[in-house]
N, C-alpha and C positions, 0 to 999 in steps of 0.2 A: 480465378484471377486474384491474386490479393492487392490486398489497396496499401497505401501509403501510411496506414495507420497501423495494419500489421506489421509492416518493418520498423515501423518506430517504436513498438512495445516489444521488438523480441527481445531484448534486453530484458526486461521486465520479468518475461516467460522463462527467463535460465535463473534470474536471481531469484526467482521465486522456485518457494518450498512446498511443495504438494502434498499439504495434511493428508492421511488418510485417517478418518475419524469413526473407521468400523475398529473397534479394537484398539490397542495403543497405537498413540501416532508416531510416523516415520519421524526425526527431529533433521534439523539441518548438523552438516559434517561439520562444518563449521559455522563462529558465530562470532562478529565485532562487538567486544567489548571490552569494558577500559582493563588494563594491566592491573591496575589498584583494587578490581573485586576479587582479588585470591585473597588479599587479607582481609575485608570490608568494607562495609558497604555504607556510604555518604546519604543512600536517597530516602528522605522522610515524608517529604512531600511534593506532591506532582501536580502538575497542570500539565493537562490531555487538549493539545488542539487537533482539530483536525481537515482535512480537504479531500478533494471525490471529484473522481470522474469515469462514466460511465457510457461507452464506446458505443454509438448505435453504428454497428458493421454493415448494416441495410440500407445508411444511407451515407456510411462514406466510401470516399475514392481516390485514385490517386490524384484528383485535384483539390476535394474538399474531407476534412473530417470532421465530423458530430459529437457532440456529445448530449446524453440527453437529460434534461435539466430535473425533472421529477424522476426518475431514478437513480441520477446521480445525488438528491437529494435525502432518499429513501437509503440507500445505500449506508451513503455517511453515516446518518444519524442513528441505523442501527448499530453500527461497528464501534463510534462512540461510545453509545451506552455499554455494549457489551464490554469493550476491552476496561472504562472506566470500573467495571462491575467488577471483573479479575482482576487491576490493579489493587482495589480492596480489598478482594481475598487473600491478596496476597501480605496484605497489614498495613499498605500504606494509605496514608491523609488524603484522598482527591482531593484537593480545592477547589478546584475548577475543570471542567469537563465541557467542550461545546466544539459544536461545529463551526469552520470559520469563514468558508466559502468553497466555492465550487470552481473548479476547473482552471489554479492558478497556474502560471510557466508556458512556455510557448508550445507546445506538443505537437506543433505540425511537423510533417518528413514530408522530403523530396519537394518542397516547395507549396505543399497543401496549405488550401487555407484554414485557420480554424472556427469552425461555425459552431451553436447551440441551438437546441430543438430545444425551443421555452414554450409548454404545451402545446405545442403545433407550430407554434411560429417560429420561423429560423432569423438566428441573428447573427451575424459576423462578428467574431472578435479581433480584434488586433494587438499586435506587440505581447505583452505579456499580462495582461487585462484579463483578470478574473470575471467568469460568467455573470458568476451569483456571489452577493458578499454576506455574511448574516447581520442580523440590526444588533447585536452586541459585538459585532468588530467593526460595524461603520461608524458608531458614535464616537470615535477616540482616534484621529488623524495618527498621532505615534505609534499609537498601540498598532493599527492597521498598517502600515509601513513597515513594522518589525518583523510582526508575521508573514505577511504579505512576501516579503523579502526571501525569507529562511523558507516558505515552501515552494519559492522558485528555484530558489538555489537547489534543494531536493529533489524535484521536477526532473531539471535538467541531468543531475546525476543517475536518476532511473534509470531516464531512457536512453543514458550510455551504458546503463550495467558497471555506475561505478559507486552508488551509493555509497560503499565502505569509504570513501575518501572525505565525505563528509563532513565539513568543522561548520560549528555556527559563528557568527558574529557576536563576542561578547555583548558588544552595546545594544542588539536587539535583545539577548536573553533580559536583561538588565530590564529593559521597557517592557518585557515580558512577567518575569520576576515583581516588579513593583506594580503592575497588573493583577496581579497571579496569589498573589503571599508564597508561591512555589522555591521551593527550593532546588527540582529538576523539574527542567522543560521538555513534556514530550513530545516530539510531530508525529500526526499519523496520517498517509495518506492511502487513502481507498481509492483501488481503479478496477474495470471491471469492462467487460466485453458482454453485447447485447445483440445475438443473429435474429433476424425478423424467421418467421414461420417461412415464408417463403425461401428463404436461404437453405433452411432444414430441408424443407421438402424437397428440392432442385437436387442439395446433396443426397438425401439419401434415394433418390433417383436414381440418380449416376452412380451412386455405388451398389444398389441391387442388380445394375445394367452392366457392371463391371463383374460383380459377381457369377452372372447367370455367363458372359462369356469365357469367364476364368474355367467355367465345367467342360470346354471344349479344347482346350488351349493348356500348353503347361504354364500360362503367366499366372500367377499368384498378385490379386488385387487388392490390398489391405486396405480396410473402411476406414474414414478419417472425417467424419461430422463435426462440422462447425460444435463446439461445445458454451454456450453459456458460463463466464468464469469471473471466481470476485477475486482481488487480490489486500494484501494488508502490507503497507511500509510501515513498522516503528522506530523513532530513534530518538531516544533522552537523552540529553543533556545535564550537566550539573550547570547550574546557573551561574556560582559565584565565578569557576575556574572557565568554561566555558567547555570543558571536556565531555566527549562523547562516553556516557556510560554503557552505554544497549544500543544494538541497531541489528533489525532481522527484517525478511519479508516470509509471508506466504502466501499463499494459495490454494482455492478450493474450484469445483468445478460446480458452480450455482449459477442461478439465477444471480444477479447481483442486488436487484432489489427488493430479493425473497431474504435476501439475510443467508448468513452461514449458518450449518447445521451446530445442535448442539455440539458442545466436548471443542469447538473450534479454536475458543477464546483460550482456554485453557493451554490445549496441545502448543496456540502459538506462543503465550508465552511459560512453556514450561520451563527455560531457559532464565527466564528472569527470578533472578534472588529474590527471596520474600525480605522483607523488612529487617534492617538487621542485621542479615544472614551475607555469609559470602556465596559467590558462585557456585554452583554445584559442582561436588568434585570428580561429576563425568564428564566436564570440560576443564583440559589443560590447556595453557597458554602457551601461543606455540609461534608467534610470529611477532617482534616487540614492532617493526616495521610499519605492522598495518592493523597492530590490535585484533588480533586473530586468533582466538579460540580453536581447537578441533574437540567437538563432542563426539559422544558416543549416540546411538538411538536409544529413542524413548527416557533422555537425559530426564530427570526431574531434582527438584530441591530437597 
């Protein structure tokens, strides 16, 4: 049976790009970014925020969903570091790099409620009430409002599968910005999906039970295991203009709070110009509309 948290992320599952990190990775066909990186590139320095939520599918339903608070914790903070690490390589200034909280925007479907598993303890949340905040985005009312704001608004775009439409509010990059010393703002949000052992087991039950009937029968049973998966939203901004420069998702098929495999960080942003540089020119611009790239595979700079 699926729960109510599975129909609110399928959005999520089509937007997202499914690294394959044996060998070169697959790239997305297309890719949102601003019209102005054919000729150059504005972004010198970045500020990395970030937010995480991590889907315990064992103990949601179609009345409540979960998220669970030390995973989604775990999660975050590795993707942070990593993507922070690859924005480097790529030439540019992090300034700041940190996680900002947990489980912002309202993510219930069909009426669910949203709950968090805080080390065993479950807690209801309400309206759009982040789980967890971190003690460098609680000390600054502004500063926490700004953000706060901009990764609901993103939230909500996910989980219609419209991220590309995207705009921030100047006046939060601005409190962002004077926070930050950044010149582009980036959001990144991690979500990820967590089957209890029991889940696995029950499935792959039923499908060896499916199988062993399919040897008598012409029905053909295709196995389909709950799978363990992390996902990555990024999307920067230029702070002064307030224009979207990048914006991509992917996807791996992990543990979410094992971390991605190597080569991940990379693959995801091979698309992003190094320092400098314009866009690579195995993406043409192809849509002035909606800022639409089509790339080629295994695209790099």
């Amino acid at each position: 049976m699926k729960s109510s948290v599975s129909r609110l992320l399928l959005g999520f599952a089509v937007a997202a790009v499914s690294l394959q990190l044996s060998g070169c990775a697959d790239q997305p066909t297309q890719l949102h970014a601003a019209e102005s990186l054919q000729y150059g590139n504005p972004m010198k320095k970045v500020a990395l925020l970030g937010t995480g939520h991590v889907f315990l599918m064992g103990k949601s339903n179609d009345k409540k969903t979960f998220i669970g608070l030390q995973d989604s914790k775990t999660a975050l903070e590795s993707q942070v570091h990593g993507v922070k690490d690859e924005l480097k390589q790529l030439g540019y200034k992090v300034t700041y790099a940190a996680p900002a909280g947990i489980g912002y925007g309202d993510w219930e479907a069909d009426g669910a409620e949203r709950w968090v598993d805080a080390n065993g303890k479950d807690r209801q949340l309400t309206g759009d009430t982040p789980a967890y905040v971190y003690p460098s985005l609680a000390a600054n009312a502004k500063y926490r409002s700004a953000v706060g704001r901009e990764f609901i608004k993103i939230a909500t775009l996910l989980g219609k599968d419209k991220i590309g439409e995207y705009a921030p509010e100047k006046a939060d990059l601005k409190v962002i910005q004077q926070a930050t010393g950044a010149d582009t703002i980036c959001f990144m949000t991690v979500y990820g999906y967590k089957y209890s052992s029991g889940q696995k087991t029950a499935s792959t039950a039923e499908n060896v039970g499916g199988a062993i009937f399919g040897l008598f029968s012409p029905i053909t049973i295709q196995s389909n295991l709950p799978d363990d998966s992390v996902h990555t939203s990024l999307v920067c901004n230029e702070a002064k203009t307030g224009q979207v420069m990048w914006q991509s998702v992917a996807g791996l098929d992990s543990p979410p709070a094992t971390g991605p495999a190597a080569g991940y960080y990379q693959a995801f942003l091979n698309t992003f110009p190094k320092k400098g540089a314009k866009i690579t020119s195995k993406c043409t611009f192809a849509d002035k509309s909606s800022s639409v790239y089509n790339c080629t595979e295994n695209s790099s700079n």
